[in-house]
N, CA, C, O and CB atoms as a CASP TS submission, in Angstrom:
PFRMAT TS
TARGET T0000
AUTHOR 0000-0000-0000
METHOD Language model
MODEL 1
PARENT N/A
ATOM      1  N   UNK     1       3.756  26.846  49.218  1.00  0.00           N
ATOM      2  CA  UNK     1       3.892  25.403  49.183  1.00  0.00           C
ATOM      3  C   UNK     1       5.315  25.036  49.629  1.00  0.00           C
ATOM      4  O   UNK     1       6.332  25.553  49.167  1.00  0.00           O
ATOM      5  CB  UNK     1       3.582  24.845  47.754  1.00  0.00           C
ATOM      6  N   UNK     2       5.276  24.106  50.560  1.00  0.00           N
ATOM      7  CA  UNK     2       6.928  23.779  51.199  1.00  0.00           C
ATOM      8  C   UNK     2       7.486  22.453  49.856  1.00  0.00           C
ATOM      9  O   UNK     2       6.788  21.628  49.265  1.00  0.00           O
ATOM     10  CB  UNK     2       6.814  22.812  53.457  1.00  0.00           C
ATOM     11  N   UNK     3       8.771  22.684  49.768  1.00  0.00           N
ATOM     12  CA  UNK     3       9.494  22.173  48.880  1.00  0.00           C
ATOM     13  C   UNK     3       9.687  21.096  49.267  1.00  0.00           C
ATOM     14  O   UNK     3      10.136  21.252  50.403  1.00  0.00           O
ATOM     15  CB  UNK     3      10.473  22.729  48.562  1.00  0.00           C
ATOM     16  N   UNK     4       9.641  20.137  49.065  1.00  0.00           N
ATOM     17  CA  UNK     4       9.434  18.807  50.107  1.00  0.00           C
ATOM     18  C   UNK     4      10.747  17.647  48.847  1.00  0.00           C
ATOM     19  O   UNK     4      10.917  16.472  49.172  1.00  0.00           O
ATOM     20  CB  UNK     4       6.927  18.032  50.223  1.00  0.00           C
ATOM     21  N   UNK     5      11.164  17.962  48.123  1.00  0.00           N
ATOM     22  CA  UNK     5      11.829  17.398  47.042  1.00  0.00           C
ATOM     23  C   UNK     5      12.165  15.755  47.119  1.00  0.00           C
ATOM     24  O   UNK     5      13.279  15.235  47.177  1.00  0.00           O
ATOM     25  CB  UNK     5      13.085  18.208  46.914  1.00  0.00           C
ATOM     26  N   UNK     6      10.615  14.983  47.098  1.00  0.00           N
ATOM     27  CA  UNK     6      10.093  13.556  47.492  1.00  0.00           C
ATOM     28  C   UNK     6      10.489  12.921  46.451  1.00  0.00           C
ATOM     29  O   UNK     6      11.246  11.974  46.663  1.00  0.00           O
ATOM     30  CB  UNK     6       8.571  13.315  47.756  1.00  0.00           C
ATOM     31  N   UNK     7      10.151  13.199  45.171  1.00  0.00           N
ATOM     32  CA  UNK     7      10.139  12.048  44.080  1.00  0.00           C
ATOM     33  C   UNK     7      11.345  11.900  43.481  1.00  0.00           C
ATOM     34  O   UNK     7      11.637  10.807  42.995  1.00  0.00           O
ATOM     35  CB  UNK     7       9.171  12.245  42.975  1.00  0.00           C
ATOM     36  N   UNK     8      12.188  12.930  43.427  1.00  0.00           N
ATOM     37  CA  UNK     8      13.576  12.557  43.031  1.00  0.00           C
ATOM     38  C   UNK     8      13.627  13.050  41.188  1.00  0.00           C
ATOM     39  O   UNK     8      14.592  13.187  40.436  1.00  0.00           O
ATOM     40  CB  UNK     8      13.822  10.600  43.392  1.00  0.00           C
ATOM     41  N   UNK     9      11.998  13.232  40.928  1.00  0.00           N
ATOM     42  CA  UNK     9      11.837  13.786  39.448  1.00  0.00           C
ATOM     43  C   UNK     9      11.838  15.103  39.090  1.00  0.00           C
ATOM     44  O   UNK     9      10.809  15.756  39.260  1.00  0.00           O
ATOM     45  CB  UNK     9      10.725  13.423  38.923  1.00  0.00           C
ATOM     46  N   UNK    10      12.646  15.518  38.705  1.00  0.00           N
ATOM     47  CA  UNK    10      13.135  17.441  38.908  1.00  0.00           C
ATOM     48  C   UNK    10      12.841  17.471  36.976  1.00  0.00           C
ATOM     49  O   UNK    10      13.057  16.684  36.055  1.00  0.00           O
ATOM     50  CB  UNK    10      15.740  18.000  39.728  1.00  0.00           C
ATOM     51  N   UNK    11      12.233  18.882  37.116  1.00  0.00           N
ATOM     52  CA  UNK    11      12.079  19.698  35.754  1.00  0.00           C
ATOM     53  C   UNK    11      12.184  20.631  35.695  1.00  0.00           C
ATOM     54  O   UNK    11      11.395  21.163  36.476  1.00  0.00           O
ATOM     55  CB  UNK    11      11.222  19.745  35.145  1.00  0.00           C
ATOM     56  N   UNK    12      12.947  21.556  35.005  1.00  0.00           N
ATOM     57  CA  UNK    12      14.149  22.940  34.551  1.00  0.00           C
ATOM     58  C   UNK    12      12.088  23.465  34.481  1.00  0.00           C
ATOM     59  O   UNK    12      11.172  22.953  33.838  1.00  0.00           O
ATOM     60  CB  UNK    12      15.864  22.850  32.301  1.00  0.00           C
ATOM     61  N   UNK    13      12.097  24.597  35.416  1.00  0.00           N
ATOM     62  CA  UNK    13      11.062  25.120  35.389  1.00  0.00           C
ATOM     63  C   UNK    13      10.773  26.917  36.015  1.00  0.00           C
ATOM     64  O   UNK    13      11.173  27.183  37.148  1.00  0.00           O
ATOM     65  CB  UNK    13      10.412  24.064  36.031  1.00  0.00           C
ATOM     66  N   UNK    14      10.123  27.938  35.231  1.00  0.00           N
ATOM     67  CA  UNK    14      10.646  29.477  35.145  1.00  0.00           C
ATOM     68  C   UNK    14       9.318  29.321  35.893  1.00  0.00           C
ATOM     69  O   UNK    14       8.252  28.749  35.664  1.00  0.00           O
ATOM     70  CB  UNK    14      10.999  30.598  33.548  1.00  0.00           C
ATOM     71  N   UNK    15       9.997  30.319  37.216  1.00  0.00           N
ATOM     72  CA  UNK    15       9.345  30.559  38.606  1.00  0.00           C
ATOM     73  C   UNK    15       9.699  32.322  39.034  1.00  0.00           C
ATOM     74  O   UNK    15      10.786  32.606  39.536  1.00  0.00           O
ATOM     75  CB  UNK    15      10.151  29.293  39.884  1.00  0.00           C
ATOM     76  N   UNK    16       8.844  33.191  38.813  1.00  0.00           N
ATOM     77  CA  UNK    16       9.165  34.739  38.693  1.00  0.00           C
ATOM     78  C   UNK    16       9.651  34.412  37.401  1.00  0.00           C
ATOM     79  O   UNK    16       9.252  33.908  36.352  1.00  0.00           O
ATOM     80  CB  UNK    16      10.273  35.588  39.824  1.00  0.00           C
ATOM     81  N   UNK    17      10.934  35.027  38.031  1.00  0.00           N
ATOM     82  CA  UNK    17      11.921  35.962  36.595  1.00  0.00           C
ATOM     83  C   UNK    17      12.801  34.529  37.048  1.00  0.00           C
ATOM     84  O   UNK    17      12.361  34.079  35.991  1.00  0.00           O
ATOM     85  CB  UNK    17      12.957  38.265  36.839  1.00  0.00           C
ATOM     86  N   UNK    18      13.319  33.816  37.406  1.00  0.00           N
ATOM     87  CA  UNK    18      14.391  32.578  37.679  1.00  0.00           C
ATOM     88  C   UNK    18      14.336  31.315  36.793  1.00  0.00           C
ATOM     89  O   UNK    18      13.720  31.671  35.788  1.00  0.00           O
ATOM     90  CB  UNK    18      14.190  32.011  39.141  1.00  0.00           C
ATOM     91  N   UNK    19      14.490  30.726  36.736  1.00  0.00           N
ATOM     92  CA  UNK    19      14.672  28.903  36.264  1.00  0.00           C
ATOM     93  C   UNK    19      15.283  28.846  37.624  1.00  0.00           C
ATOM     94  O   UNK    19      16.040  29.538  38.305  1.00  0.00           O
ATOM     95  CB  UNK    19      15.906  28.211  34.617  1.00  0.00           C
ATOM     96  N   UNK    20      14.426  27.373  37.756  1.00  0.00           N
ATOM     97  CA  UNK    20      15.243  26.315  38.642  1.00  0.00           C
ATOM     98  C   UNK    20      14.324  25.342  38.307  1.00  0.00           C
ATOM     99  O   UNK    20      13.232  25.445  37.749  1.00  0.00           O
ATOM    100  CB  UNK    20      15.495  26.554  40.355  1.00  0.00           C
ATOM    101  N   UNK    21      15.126  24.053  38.870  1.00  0.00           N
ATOM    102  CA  UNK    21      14.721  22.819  39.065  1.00  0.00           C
ATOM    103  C   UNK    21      13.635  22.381  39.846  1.00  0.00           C
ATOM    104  O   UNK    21      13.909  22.596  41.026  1.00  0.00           O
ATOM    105  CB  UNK    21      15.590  22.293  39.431  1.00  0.00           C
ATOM    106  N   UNK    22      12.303  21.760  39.695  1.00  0.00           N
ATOM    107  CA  UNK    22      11.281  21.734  40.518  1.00  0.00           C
ATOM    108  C   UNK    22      11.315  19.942  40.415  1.00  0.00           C
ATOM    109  O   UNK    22      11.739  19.133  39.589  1.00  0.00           O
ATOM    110  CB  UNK    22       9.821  22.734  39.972  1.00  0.00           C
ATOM    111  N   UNK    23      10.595  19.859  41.785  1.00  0.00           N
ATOM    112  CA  UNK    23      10.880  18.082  41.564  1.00  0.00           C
ATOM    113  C   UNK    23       8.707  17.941  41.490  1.00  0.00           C
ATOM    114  O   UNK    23       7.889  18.442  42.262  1.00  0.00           O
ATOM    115  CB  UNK    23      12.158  16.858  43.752  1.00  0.00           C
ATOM    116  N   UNK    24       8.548  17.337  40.629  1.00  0.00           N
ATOM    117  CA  UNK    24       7.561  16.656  39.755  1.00  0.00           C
ATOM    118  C   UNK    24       6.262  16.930  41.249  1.00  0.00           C
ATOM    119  O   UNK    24       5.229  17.510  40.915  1.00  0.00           O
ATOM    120  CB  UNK    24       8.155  14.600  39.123  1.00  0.00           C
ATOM    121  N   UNK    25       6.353  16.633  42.314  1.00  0.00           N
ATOM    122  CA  UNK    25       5.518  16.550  43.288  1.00  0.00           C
ATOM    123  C   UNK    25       5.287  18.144  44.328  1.00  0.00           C
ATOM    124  O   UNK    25       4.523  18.573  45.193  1.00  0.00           O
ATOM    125  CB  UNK    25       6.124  15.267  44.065  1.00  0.00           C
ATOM    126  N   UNK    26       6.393  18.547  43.620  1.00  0.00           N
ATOM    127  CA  UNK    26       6.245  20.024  44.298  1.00  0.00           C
ATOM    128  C   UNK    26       5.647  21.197  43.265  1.00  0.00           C
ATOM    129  O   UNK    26       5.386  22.338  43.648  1.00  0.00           O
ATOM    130  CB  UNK    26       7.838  20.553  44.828  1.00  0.00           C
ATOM    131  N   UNK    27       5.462  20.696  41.806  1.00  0.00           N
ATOM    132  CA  UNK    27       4.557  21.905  41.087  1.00  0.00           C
ATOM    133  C   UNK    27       2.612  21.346  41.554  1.00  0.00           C
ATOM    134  O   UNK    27       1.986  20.413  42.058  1.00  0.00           O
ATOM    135  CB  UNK    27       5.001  21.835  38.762  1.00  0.00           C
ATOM    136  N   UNK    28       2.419  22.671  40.951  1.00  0.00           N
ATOM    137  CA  UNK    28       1.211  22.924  41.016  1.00  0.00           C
ATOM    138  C   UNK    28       0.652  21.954  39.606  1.00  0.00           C
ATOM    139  O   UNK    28       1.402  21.584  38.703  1.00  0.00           O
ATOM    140  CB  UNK    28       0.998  24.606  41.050  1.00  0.00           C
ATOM    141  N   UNK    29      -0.710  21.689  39.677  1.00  0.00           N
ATOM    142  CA  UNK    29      -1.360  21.200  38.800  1.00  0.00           C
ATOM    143  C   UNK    29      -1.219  21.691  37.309  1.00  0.00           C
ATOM    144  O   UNK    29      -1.196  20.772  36.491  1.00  0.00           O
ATOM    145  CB  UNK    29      -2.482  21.294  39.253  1.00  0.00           C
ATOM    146  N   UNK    30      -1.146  22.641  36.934  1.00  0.00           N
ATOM    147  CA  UNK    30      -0.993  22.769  35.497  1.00  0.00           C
ATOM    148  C   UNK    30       0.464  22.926  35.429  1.00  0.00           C
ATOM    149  O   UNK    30       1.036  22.891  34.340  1.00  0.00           O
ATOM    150  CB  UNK    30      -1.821  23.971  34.811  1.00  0.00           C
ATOM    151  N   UNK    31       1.017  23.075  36.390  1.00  0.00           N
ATOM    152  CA  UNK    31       2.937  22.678  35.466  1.00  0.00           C
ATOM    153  C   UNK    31       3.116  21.382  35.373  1.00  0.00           C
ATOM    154  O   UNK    31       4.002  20.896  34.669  1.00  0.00           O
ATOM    155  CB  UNK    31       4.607  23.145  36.399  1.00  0.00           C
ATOM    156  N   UNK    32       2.138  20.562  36.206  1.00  0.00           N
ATOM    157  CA  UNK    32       2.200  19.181  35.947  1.00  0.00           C
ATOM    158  C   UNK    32       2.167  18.704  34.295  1.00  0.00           C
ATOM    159  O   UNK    32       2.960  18.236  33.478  1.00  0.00           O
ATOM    160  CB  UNK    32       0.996  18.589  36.736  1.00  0.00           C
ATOM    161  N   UNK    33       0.420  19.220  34.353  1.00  0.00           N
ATOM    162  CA  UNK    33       0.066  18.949  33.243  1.00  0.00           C
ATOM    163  C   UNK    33       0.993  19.770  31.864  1.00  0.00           C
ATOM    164  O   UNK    33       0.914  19.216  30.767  1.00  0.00           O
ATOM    165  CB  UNK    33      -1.384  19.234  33.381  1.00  0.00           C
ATOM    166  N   UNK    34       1.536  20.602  31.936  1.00  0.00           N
ATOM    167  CA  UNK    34       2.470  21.198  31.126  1.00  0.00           C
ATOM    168  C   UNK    34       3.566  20.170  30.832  1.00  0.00           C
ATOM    169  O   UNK    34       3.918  19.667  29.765  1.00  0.00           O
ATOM    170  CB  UNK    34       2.996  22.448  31.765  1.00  0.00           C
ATOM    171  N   UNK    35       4.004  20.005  32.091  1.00  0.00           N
ATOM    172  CA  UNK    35       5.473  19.345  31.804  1.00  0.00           C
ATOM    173  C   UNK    35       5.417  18.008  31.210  1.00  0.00           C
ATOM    174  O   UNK    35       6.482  17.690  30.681  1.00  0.00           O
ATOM    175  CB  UNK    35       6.332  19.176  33.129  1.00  0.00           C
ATOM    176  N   UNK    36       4.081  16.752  31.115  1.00  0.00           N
ATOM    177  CA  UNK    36       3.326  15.588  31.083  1.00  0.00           C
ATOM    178  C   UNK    36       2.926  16.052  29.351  1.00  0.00           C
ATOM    179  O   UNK    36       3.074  15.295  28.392  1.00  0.00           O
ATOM    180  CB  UNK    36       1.930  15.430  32.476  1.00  0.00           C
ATOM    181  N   UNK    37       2.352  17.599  29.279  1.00  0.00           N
ATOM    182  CA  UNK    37       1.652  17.294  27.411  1.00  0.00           C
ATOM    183  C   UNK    37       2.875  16.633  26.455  1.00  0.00           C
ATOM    184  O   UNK    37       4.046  16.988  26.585  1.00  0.00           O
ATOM    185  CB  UNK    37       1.141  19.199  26.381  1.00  0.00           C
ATOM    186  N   UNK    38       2.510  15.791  25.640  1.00  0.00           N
ATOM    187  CA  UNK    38       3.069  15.291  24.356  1.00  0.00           C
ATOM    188  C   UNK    38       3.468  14.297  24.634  1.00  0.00           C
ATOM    189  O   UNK    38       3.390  13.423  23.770  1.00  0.00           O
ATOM    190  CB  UNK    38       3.995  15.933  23.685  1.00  0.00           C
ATOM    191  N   UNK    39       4.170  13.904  26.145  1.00  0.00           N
ATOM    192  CA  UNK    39       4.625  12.701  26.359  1.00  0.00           C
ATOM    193  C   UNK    39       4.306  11.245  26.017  1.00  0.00           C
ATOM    194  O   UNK    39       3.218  10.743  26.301  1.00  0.00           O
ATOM    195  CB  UNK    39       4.634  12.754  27.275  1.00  0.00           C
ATOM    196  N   UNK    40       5.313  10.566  25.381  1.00  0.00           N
ATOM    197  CA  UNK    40       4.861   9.135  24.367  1.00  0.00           C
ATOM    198  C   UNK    40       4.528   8.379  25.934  1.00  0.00           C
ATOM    199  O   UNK    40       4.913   8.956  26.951  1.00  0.00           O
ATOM    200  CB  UNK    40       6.538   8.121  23.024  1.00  0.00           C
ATOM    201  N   UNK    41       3.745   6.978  26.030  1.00  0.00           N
ATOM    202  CA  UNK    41       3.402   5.994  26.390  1.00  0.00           C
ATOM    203  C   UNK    41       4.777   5.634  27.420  1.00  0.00           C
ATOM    204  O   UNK    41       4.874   5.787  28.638  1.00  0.00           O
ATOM    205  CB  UNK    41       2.979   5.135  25.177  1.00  0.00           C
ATOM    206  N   UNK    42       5.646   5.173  26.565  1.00  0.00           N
ATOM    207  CA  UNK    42       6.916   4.517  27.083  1.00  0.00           C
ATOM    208  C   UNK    42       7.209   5.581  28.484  1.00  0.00           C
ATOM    209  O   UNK    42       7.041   5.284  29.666  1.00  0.00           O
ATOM    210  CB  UNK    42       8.335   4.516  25.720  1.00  0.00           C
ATOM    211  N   UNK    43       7.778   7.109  27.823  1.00  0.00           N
ATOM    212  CA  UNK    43       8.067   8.004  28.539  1.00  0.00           C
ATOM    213  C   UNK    43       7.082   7.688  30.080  1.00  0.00           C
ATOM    214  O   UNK    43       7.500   7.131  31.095  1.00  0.00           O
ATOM    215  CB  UNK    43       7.826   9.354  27.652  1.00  0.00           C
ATOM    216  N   UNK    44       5.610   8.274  29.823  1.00  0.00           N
ATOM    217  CA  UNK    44       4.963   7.926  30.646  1.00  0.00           C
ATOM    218  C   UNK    44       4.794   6.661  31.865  1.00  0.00           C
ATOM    219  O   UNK    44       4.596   6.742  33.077  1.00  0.00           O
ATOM    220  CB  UNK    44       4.328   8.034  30.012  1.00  0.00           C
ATOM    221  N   UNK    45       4.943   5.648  31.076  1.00  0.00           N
ATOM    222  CA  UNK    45       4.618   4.546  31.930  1.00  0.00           C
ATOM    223  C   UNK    45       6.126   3.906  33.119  1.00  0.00           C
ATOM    224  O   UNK    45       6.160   3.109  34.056  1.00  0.00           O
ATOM    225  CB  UNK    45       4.063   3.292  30.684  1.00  0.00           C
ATOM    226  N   UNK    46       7.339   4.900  32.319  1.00  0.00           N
ATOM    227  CA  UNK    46       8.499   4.843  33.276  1.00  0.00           C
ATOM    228  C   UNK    46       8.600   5.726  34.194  1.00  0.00           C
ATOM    229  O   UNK    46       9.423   5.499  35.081  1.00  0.00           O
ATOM    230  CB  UNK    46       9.626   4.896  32.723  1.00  0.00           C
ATOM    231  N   UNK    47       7.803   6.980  34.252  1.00  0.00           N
ATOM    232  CA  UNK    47       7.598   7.895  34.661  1.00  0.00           C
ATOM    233  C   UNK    47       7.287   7.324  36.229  1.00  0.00           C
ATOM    234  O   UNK    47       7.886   7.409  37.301  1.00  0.00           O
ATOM    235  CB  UNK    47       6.678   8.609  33.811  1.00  0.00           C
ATOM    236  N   UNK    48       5.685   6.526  35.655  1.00  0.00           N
ATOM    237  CA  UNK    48       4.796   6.361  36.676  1.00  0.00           C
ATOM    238  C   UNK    48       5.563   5.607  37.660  1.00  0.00           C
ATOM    239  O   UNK    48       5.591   5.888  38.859  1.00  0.00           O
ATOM    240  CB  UNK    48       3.522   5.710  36.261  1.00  0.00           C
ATOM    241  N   UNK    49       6.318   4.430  36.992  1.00  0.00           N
ATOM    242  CA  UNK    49       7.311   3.241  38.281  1.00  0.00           C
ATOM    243  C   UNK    49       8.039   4.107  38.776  1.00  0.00           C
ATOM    244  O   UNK    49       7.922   3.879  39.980  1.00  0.00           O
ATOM    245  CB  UNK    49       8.475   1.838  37.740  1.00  0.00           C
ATOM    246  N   UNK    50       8.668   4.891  38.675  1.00  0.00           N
ATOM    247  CA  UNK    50      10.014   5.959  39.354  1.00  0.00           C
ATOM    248  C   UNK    50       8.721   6.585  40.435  1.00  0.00           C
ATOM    249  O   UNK    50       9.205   6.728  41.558  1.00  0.00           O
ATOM    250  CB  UNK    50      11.053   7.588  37.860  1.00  0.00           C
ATOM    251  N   UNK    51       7.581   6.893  40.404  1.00  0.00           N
ATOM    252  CA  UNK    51       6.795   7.445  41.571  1.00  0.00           C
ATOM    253  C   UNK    51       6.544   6.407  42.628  1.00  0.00           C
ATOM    254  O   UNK    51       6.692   6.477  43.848  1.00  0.00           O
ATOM    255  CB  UNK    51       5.438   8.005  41.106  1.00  0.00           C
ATOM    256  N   UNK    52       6.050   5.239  41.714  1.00  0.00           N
ATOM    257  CA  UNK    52       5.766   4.309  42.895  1.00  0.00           C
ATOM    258  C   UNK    52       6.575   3.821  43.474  1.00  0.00           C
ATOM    259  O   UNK    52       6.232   3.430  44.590  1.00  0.00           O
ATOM    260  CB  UNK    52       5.144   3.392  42.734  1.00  0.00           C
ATOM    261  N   UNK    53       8.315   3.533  42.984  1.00  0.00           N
ATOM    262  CA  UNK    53       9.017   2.997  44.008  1.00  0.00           C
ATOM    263  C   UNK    53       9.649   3.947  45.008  1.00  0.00           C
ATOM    264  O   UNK    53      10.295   3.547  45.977  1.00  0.00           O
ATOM    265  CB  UNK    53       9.955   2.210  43.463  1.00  0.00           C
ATOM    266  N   UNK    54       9.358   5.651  44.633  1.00  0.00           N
ATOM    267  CA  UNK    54       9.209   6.267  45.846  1.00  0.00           C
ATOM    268  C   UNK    54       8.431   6.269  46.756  1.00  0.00           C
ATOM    269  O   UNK    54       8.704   6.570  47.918  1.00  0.00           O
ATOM    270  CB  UNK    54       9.220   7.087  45.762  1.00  0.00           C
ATOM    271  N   UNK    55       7.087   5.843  46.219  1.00  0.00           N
ATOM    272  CA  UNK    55       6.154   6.182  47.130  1.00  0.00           C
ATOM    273  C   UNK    55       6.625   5.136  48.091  1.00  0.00           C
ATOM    274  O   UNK    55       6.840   5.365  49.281  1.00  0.00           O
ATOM    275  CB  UNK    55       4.625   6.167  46.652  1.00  0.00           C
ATOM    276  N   UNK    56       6.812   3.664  47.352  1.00  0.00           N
ATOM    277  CA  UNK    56       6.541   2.497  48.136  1.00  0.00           C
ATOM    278  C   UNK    56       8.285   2.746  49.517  1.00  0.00           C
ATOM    279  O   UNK    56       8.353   2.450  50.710  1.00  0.00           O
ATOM    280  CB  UNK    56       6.498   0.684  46.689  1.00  0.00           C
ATOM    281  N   UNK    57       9.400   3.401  48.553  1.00  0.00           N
ATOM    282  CA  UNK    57      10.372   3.589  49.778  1.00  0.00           C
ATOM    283  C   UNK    57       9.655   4.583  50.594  1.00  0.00           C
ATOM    284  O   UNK    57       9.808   4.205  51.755  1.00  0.00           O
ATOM    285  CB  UNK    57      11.933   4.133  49.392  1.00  0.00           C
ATOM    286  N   UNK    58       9.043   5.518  50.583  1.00  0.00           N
ATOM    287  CA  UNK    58       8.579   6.850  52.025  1.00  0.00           C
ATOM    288  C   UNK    58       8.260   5.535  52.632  1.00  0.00           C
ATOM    289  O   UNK    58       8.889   5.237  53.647  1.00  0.00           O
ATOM    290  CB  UNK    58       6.912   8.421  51.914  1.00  0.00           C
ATOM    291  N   UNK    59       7.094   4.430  52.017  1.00  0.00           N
ATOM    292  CA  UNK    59       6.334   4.005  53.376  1.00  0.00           C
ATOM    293  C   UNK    59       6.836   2.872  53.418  1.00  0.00           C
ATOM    294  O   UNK    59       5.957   2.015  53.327  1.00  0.00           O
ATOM    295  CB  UNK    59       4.743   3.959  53.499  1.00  0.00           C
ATOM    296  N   UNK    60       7.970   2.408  53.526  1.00  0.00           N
ATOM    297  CA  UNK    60       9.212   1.365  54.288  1.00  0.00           C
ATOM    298  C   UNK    60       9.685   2.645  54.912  1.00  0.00           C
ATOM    299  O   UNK    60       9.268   2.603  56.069  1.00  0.00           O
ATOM    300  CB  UNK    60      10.608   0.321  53.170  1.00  0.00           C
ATOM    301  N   UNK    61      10.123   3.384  54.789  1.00  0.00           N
ATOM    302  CA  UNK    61      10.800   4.198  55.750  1.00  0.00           C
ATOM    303  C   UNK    61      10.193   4.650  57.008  1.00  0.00           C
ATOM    304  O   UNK    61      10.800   4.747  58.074  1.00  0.00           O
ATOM    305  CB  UNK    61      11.169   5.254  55.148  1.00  0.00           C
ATOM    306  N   UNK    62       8.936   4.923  56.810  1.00  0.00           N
ATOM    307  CA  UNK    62       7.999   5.321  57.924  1.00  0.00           C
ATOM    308  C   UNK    62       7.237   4.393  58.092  1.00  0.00           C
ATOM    309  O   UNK    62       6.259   4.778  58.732  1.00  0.00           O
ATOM    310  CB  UNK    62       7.237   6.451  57.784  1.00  0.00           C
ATOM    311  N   UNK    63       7.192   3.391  57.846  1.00  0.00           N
ATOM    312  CA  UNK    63       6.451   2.291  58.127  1.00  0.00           C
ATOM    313  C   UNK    63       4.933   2.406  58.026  1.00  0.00           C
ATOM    314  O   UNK    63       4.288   2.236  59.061  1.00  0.00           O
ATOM    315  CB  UNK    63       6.806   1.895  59.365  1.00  0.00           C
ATOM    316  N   UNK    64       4.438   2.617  57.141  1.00  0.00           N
ATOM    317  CA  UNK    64       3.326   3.098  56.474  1.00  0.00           C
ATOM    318  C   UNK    64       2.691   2.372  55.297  1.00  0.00           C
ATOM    319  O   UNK    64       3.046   1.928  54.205  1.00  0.00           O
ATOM    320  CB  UNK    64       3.649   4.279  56.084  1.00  0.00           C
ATOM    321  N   UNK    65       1.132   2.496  56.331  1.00  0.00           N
ATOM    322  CA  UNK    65       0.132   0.703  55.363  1.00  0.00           C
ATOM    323  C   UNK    65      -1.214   2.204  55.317  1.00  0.00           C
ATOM    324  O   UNK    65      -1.535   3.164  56.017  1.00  0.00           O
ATOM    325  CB  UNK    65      -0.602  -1.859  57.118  1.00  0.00           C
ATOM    326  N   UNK    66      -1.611   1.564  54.030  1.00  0.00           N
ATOM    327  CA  UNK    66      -2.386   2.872  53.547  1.00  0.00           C
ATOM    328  C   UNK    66      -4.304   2.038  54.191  1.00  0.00           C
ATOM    329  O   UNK    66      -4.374   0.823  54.377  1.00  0.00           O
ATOM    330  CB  UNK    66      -2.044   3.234  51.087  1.00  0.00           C
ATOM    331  N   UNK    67      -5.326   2.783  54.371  1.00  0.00           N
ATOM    332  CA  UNK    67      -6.383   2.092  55.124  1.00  0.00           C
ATOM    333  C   UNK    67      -6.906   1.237  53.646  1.00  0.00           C
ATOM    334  O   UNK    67      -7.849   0.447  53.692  1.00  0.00           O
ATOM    335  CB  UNK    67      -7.670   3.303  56.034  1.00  0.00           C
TER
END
């Protein structure tokens, strides 16, 4: 998987034998869901705006209207 480090949301995450920093859009589905269990409401729902006003800057940047 290419490291594409889009969302700007990084989590201290053990990859082999290492830690490093993974940004939120570059793990796989269950480190998602790993890194997401327990999380309160609040946590969550600030979570979600920090994605969308990336998403919404990629597509001002590339000029990008979804069908």
């Amino acid at each position: 998987m290419i490291q594409r480090n889009l969302d700007g949301v990084y989590f201290r995450m053990k990859r082999g034998d290492k830690y490093t920093n993974v940004c939120f859009s570059d793990m796989t589905e269950d480190e998602q869901d790993e890194v997401l269990k327990g999380r309160n409401e609040e946590y969550l729902r600030n979570f979600v705006k920090i994605l969308a006003k990336t998403i919404r800057k990629i597509g001002d940047e590339l000029d990008i209207v979804g069908e």
